[in-house]
C-alpha positions in Angstrom: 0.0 0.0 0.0 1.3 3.5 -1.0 1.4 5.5 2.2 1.0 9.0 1.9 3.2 12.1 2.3 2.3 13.2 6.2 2.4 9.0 6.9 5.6 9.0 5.4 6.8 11.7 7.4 5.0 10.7 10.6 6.7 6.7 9.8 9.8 8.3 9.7 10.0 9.9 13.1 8.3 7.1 14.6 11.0 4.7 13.5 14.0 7.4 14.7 12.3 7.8 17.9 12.1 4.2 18.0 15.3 3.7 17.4 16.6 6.2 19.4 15.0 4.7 22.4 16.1 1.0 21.2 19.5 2.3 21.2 19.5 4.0 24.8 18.1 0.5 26.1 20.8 -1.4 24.4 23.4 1.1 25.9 22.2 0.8 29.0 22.2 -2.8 29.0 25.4 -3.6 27.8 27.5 -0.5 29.5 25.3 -0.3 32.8 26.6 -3.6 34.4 30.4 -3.3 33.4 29.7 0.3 34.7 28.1 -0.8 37.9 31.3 -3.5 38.6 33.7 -0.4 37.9 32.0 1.2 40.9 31.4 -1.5 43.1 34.9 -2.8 42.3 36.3 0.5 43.4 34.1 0.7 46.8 35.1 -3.2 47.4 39.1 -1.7 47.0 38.1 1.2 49.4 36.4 -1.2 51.9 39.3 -3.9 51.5 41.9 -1.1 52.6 40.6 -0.5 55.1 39.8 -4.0 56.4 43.8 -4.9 55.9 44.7 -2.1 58.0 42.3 -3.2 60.4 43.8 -6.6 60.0 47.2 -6.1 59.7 48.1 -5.6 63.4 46.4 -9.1 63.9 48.3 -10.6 60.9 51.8 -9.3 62.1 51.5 -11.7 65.2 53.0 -14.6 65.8 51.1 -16.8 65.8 48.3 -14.6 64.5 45.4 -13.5 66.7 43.1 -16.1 67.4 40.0 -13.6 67.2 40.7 -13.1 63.3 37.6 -14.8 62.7 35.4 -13.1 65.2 36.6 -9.9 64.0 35.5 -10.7 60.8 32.3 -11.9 61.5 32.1 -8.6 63.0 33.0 -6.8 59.8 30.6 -8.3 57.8 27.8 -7.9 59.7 28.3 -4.0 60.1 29.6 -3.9 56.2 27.1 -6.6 54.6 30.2 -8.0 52.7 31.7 -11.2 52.9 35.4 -10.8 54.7 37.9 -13.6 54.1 41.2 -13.1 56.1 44.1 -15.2 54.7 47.4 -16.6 55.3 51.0 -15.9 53.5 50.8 -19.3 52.4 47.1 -19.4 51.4 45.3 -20.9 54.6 41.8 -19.4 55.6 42.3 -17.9 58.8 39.2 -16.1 58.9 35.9 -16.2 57.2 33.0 -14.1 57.9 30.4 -17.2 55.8 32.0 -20.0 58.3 32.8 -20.2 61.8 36.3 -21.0 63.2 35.6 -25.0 63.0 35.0 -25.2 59.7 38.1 -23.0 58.6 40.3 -26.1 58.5 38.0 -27.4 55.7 38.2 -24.1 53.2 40.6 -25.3 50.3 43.7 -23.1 50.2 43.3 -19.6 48.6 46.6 -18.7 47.6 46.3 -19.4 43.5 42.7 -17.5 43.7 43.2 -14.8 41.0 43.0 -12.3 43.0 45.8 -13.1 45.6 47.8 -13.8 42.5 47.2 -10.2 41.5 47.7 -8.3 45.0 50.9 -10.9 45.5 52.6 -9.1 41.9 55.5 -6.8 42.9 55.0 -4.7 40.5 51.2 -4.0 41.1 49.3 -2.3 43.2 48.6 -5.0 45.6 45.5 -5.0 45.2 43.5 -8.0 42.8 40.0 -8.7 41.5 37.4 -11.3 40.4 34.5 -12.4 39.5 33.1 -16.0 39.5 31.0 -18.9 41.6 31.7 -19.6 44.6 31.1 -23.1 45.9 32.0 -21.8 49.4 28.2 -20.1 49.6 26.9 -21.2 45.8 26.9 -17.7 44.7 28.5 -15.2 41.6 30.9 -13.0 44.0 32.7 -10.4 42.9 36.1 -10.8 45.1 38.7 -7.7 46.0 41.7 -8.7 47.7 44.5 -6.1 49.4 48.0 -7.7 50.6 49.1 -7.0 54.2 52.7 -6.2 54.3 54.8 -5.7 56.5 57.0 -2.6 57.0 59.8 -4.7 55.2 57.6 -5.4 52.5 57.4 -9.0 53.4 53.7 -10.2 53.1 52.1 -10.7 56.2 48.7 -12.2 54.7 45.6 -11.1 52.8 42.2 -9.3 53.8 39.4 -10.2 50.8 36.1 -9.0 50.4 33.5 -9.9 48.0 29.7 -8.5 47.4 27.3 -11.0 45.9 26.8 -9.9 41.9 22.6 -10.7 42.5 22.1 -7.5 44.0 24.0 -6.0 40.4 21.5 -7.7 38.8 18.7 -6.4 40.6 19.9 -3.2 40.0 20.6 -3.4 36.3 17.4 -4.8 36.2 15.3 -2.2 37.7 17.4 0.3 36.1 16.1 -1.2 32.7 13.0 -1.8 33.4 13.0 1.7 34.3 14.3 2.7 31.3 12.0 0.6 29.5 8.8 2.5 30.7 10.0 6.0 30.6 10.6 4.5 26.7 6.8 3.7 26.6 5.8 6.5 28.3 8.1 9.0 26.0 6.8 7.2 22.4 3.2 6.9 23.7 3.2 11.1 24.9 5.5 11.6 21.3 3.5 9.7 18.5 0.7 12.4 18.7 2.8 15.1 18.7 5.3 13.5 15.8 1.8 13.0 13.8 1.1 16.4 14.7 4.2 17.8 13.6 4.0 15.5 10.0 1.0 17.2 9.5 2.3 20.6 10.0 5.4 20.0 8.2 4.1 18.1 5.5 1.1 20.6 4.7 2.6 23.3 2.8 4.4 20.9 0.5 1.0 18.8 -0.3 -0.6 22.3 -1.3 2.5 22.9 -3.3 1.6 19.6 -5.1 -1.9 19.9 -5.4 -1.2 23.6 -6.8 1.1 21.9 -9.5 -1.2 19.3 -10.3 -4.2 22.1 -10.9 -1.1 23.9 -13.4 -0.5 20.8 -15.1 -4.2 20.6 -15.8 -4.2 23.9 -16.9 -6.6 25.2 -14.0 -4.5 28.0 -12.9 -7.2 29.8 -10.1 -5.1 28.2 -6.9 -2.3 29.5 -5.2 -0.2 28.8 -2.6 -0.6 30.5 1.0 2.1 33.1 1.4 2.4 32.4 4.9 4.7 30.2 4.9 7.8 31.4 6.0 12.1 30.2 5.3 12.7 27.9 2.1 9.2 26.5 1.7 7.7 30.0 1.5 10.4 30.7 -1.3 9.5 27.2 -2.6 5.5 28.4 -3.0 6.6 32.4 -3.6 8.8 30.6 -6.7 5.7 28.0 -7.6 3.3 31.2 -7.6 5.7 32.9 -9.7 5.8 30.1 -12.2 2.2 29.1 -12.0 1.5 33.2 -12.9 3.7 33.1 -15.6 2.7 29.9 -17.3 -1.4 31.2 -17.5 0.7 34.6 -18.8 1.9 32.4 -21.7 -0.2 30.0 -21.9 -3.1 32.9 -22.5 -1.0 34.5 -25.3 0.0 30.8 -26.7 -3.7 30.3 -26.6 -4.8 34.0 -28.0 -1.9 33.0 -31.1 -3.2 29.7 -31.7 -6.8 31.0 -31.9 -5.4 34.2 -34.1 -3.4 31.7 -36.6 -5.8 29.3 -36.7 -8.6 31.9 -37.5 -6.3 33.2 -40.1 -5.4 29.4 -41.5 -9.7 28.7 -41.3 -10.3 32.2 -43.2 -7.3 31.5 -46.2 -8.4 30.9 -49.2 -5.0 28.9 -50.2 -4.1 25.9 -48.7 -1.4 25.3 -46.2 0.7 22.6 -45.2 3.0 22.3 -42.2 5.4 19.0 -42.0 7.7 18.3 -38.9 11.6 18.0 -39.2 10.7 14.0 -39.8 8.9 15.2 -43.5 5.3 14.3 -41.3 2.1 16.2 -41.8 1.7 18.3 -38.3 -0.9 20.7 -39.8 -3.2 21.1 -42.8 -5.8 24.0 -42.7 -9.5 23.8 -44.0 -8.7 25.2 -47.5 -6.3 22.3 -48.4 -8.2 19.3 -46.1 -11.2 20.7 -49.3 -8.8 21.0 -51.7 -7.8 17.1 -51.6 -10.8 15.8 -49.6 -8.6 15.2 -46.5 -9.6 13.9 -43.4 -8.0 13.9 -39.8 -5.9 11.1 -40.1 -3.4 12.5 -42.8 -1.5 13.8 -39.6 1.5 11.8 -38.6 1.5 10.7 -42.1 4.5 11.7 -44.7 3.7 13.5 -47.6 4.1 11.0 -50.0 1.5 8.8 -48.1 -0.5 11.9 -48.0 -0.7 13.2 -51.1 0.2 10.2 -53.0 2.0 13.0 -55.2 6.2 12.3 -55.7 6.2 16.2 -57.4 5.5 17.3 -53.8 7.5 15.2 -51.6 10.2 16.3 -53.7 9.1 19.8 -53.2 8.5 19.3 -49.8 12.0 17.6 -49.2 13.8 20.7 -51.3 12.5 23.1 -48.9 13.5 21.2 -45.4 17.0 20.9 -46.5 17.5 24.5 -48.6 17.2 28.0 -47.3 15.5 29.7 -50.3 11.8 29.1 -51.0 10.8 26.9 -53.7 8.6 26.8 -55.9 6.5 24.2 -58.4 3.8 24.4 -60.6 1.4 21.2 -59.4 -1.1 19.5 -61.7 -3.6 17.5 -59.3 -6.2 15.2 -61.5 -7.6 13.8 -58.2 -10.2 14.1 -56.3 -10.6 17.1 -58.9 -8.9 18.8 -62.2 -6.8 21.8 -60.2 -3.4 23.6 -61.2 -1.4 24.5 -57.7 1.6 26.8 -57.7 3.0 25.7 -54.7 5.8 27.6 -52.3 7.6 25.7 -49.8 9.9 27.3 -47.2 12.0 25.7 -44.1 11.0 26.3 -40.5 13.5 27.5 -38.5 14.4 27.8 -34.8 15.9 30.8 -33.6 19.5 29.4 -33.5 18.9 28.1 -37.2 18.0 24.5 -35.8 15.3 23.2 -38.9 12.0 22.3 -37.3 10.8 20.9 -40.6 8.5 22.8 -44.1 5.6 24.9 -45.2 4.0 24.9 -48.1 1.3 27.2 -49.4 -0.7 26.0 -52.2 -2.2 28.9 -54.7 -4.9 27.4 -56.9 -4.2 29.3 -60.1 -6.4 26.9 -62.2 -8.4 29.7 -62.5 -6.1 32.2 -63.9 -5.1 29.4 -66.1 -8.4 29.7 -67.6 -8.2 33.2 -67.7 -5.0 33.8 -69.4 -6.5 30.8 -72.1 -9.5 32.9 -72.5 -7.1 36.2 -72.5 -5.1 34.3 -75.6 -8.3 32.9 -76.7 -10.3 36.6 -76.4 -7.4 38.3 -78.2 -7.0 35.7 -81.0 -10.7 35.8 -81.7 -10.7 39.7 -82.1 -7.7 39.5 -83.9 -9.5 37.3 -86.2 -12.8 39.0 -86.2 -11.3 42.5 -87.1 -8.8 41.0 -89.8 -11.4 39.4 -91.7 -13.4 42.9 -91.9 -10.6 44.6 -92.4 -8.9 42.5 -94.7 -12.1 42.9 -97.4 -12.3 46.5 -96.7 -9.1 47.0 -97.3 -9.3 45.1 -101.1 -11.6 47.1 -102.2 -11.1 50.5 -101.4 -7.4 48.9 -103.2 -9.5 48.4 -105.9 -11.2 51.5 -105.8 -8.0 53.6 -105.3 -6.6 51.8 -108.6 -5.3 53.9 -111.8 -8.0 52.0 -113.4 -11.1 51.8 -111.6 -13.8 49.5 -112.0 -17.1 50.2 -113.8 -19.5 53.0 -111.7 -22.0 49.5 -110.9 -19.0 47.3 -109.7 -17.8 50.5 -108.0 -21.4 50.5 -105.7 -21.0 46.8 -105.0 -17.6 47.6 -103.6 -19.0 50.0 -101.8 -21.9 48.3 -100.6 -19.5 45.3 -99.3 -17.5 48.2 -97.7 -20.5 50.0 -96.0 -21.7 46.0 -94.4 -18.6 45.4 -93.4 -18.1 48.6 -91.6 -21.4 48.1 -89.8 -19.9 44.9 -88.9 -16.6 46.6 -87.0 -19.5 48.7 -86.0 -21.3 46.0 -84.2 -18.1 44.0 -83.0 -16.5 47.2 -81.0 -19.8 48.0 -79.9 -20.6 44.8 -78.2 -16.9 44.5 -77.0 -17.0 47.9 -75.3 -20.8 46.4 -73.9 -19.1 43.8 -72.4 -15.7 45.1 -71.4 -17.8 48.0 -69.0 -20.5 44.8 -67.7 -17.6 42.9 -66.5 -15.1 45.4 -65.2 -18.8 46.3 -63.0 -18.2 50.3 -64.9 -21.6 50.1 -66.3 -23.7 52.1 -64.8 -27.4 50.9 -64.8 -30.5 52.7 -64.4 -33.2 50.8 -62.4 -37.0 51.7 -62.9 -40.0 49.4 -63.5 -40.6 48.4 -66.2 -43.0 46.7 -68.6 -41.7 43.5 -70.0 -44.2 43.1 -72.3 -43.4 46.6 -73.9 -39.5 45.8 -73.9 -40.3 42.4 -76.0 -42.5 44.3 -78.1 -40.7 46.7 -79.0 -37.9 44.8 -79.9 -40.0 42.4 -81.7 -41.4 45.1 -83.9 -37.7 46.4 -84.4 -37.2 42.9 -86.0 -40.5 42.7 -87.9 -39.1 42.9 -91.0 -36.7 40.7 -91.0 -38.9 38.0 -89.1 -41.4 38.5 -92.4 -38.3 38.0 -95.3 -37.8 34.3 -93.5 -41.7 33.8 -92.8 -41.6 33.8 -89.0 -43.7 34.5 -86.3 -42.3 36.6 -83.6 -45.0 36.4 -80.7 -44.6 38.1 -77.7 -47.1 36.0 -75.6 -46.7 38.1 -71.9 -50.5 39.1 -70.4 -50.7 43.4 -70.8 -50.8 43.2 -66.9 -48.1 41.4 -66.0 -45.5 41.8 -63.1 -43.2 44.9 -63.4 -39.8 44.0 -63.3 -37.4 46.3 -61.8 -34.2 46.7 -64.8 -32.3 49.0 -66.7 -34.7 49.4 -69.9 -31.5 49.9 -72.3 -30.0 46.7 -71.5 -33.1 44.6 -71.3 -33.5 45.9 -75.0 -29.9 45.0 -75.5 -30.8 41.4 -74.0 -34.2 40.9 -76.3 -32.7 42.2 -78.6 -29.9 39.3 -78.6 -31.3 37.0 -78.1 -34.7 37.4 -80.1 -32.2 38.4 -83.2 -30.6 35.1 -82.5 -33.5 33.0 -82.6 -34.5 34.9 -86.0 -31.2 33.9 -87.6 -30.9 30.3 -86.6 -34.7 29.5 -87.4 -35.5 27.8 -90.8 -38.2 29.8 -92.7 -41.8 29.5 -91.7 -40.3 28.6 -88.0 -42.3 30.5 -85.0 -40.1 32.6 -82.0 -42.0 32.8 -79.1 -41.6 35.2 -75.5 -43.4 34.3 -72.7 -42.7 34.9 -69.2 -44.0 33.2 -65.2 -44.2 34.2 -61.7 -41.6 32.3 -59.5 -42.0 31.9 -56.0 -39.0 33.9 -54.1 -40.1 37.1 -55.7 -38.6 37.0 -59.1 -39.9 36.7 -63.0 -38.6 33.6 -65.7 -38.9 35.0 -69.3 -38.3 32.6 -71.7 -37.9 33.5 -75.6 -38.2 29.5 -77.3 -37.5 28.9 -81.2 -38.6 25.8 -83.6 -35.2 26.0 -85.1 -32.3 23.5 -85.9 -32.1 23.3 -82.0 -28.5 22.8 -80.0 -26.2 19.7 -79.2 -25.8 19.1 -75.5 -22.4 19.4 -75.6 -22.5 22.9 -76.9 -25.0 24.7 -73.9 -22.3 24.8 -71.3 -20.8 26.9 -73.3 -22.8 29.1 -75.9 -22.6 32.3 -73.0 -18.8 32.3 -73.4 -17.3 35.4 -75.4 -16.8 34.1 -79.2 -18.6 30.8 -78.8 -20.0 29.7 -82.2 -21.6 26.6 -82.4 -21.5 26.6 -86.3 -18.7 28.8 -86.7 -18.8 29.1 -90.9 -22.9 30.2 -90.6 -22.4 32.6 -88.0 -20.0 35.0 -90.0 -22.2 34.4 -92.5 -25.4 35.7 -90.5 -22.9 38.5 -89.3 -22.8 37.2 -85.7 -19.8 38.9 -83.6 -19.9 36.1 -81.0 -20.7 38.7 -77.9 -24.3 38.5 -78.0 -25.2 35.7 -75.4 -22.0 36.8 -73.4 -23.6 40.5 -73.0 -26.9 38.8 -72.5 -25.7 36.6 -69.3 -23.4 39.7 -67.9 -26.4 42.3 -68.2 -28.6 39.3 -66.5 -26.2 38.8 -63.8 -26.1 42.6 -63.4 -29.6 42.3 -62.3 -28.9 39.8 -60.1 -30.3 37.2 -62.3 -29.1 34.1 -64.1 -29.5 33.0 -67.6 -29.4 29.3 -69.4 -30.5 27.7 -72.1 -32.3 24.5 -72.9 -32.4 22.6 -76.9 -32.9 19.7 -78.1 -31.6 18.8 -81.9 -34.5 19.5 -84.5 -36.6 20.8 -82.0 -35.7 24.2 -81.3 -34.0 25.8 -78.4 -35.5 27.9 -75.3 -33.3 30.5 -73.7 -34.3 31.3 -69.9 -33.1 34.8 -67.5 -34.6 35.7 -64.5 -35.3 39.2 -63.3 -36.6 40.7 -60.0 -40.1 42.0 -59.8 -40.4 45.7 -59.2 
């Protein structure tokens, strides 16, 4: 089981109090007794003295005094120690444990250990032991002090010994002692140890809680700045940092919000890669773009992409320091043209942190700068041809010999057509150079749709009756107004009603009619009987120069502008414009205005 901090703590001091104790007990039971001996072996040297001068007049007798014995008796009594008197040559003369009848069976004393000692010459007469004795069945501990004689000769020995049960006793109580102070001490400490683990240990688990709330990010807690000495530096420090971090991580967080709003709101696609050539980041223009989905990060850009153009790209940029660039033809999911820039991301020391790549879709200008080609190749072509026959005959006419006055008026006649042509063509391009540069200014009124087809079908009466066709403008007197520019919905009648004349066999009917749709808007639809369009041709028949029988159109005099002006001046209204055919059944041309 994992303890706890404050348990930890409180564990801790338990065990060194424990210990502590453990080791005073041991102490005092292995240095109390050899201290005890030391003191009782120095009392026993004190008391022996001064039994052997008591003695030593007694000794120095010859024979010695017979009341040795009694005298020692004596001794003991008043002392509590056993008093042994002894010969030179080791005979018990006097024991205070026997009376004087039994002295003659005591075994001779002289090799005890502790005569040997006081007999040494070069000690200090004085010898010590400890053992049994089988004289009283006891442990003694013996002291024994030579007599000598003023010569030096030894006159006998005085011993005293003090039973070693009464050391015990003592050691014993001491310990025992000892031993319950212990209990008493750990059982009045283990509170206040807990107490103090608590107290100690406090500061540091708000320290951790506080850095657990950071590393979730919650940064509302603080520590207490009560705290005083190195922890309250240690929480002072942990506030510091904990302030700092929400400092940066607010303005880390502000950044990434501001780049990724400005990746979200970018039209172009960008790609980040890591120093490892893996996808990190891919913003919502380019995850579009390709159709990607969240788990092209952590993927390289080859698996990516599936595209070996931009790994190579990709890998040019992490290892150069200029920007590269490629022009990048995607055919899946969709048809686009990229020009892609790649860069290397650098540290501030320089260290390479891996690529970024934005992607430009320029598919669109591609098909621009076609049409640009394609627009001035077409007028190129469309003036020459004018130009070019114009030019012939006013040759011809400007020649040293002219030609006859009625070939002269055909000339003329071709030159006058033509003209009108130019006419026509610079008019419609200046039409549709000011609709799409938005430089048209248009003059919004109601208006009468009926009136505008009318009129425009009554412009084109004549030429309607030389093929036999029935222009019909079939919209009710009181229609919907619609609110438009009245010159440019003539423009776009016009167009398209001239149109539908051309392209309609003889005897074919052109018909306008126009409905009601629900969000507040009119559908006017001008329908021939003609020859009728291939499908392949209607995406395309409101494109500048468009011709779907190129040969008959010059030949009607077509410039090629009409349905473009008619689909810019609709879209100026804020209308849309299409067109519906079938082969050999005639075609229907449909705009929508809003009602007035």
């Amino acid at each position: 089981m994992k303890l706890s901090l404050p348990w930890k703590w409180f564990a801790a001091l338990a065990g060194l109090l424990g210990a502590l104790l453990l080791i005073v007990n041991v102490c005092i039971e292995i240095f109390l007794p050899p201290y005890l001996v030391g003191q009782i072996r120095n009392d026993l040297a004190r008391d022996a003295r001064l039994a052997s001068e008591l003695f030593a007049a007694k000794l120095a007798a010859v024979p010695p005094a017979a009341d040795i014995n009694a005298v020692a008796h004596g001794l003991a009594r008043s002392t509590a120690l056993r008093v042994t008197v002894i010969a030179p040559d080791g005979v018990v003369i006097g024991e205070s444990d026997k009376p004087s009848e039994q002295l003659a069976r005591i075994e001779n004393h002289l090799q005890r250990p502790e005569v040997q000692d006081a007999l040494k010459p070069d000690g200090p007469g004085l010898g010590s032991a400890i053992r049994h004795s089988d004289t009283i069945n006891v442990d003694l501990l013996y002291v024994a002090v030579a007599v000598r004689a003023p010569d030096g000769n030894v006159q006998g020995f005085v011993r005293v010994a003090l039973p070693l049960h009464t050391l015990r006793q003592t050691t014993s109580h001491v310990n025992r002692t000892v031993a319950l102070a212990s209990i008493v001490v750990g059982a009045l400490a283990i509170p206040l140890l807990f107490w103090t683990a608590r107290r100690t240990t406090r500061p540091l688990l708000q320290m951790r809680d506080v850095a657990a709330r950071v590393a979730r990010g919650d940064f509302s807690q603080r520590v207490p700045p009560h705290l005083s000495g190195e922890l309250g530096e240690l929480g002072g420090a942990l506030n510091d940092m904990s302030a700092q971090l929400e400092a940066r991580l607010r303005e880390l967080t502000q950044d990434k919000a501001e780049l990724s709003a400005i990746l979200a709101s970018m039209r172009d696609g960008v790609l980040v890669v890591d120093a490892g050539g893996k996808v990190r980041l891919v913003n919502q223009a380019l995850r579009q773009q390709f159709e990607l989905g969240d788990e092209v990060t952590g993927k390289t850009v080859l698996e990516a992409f599936r595209n070996v153009t931009l790994d190579e790209l990709i890998a040019e940029a992490r290892s150069g320091g200029e920007i590269a660039t490629r022009e990048l033809n995607i055919l899946a999911p969709a048809e686009r043209i990229f020009e892609v820039n790649a860069t290397a991301l650098r540290a501030g020391a320089g260290d390479r942190l891996g690529a970024v790549a934005v992607f430009h879709d320029i598919k669109r200008l591609k098909q621009l700068e076609n049409m640009r080609k394609e627009f001035v190749a077409n007028v190129s072509h469309e003036l020459r041809t004018p130009l070019s026959i114009i030019k012939g005959y006013v040759e011809t006419l400007l020649d040293p010999h002219p030609p006859e006055p009625d070939a002269a008026r055909q000339f003329l006649q071709t030159i006058q057509r033509h003209s009108r042509r130019l006419e026509a063509l610079i008019g419609d391009l200046l039409s549709i150079s000011a609709l799409e540069s938005q430089q048209a200014r248009l003059n919004f009124e109601p208006l009468s749709l009926r009136a505008v087809a009318q009129a425009v079908a009554d412009e084109l009466d004549r030429q309607a009756k030389e093929k036999n066709i029935a222009v019909k403008v079939e919209i009710p007197a009181d229609f919907h107004a619609v609110r438009g520019d009245a010159h440019r919905l003539h423009q776009v009648f016009f167009n398209l009603l001239d149109n539908a004349v051309k392209y309609t066999h003889a005897g074919g009917n052109v018909t306008v009619t126009a409905v009601a749709s629900d969000n507040d808007g009119i559908t006017v639809c001008v329908a021939d009987n003609g020859p009728g369009i291939a499908a392949g041709h209607l995406p395309h028949i409101f494109e500048r120069f468009y011709r779907v029988d190129k040969a008959r159109s010059r030949e009607l005099g077509g410039t090629g502008l009409g349905l473009a002006i008619v689909k810019h001046i609709v879209l100026a209204h804020g209308g849309k414009a299409w067109a519906e055919s079938e082969l050999e059944k005639g075609s229907r041309f449909y705009f929508t205005l809003p009602r007035a």
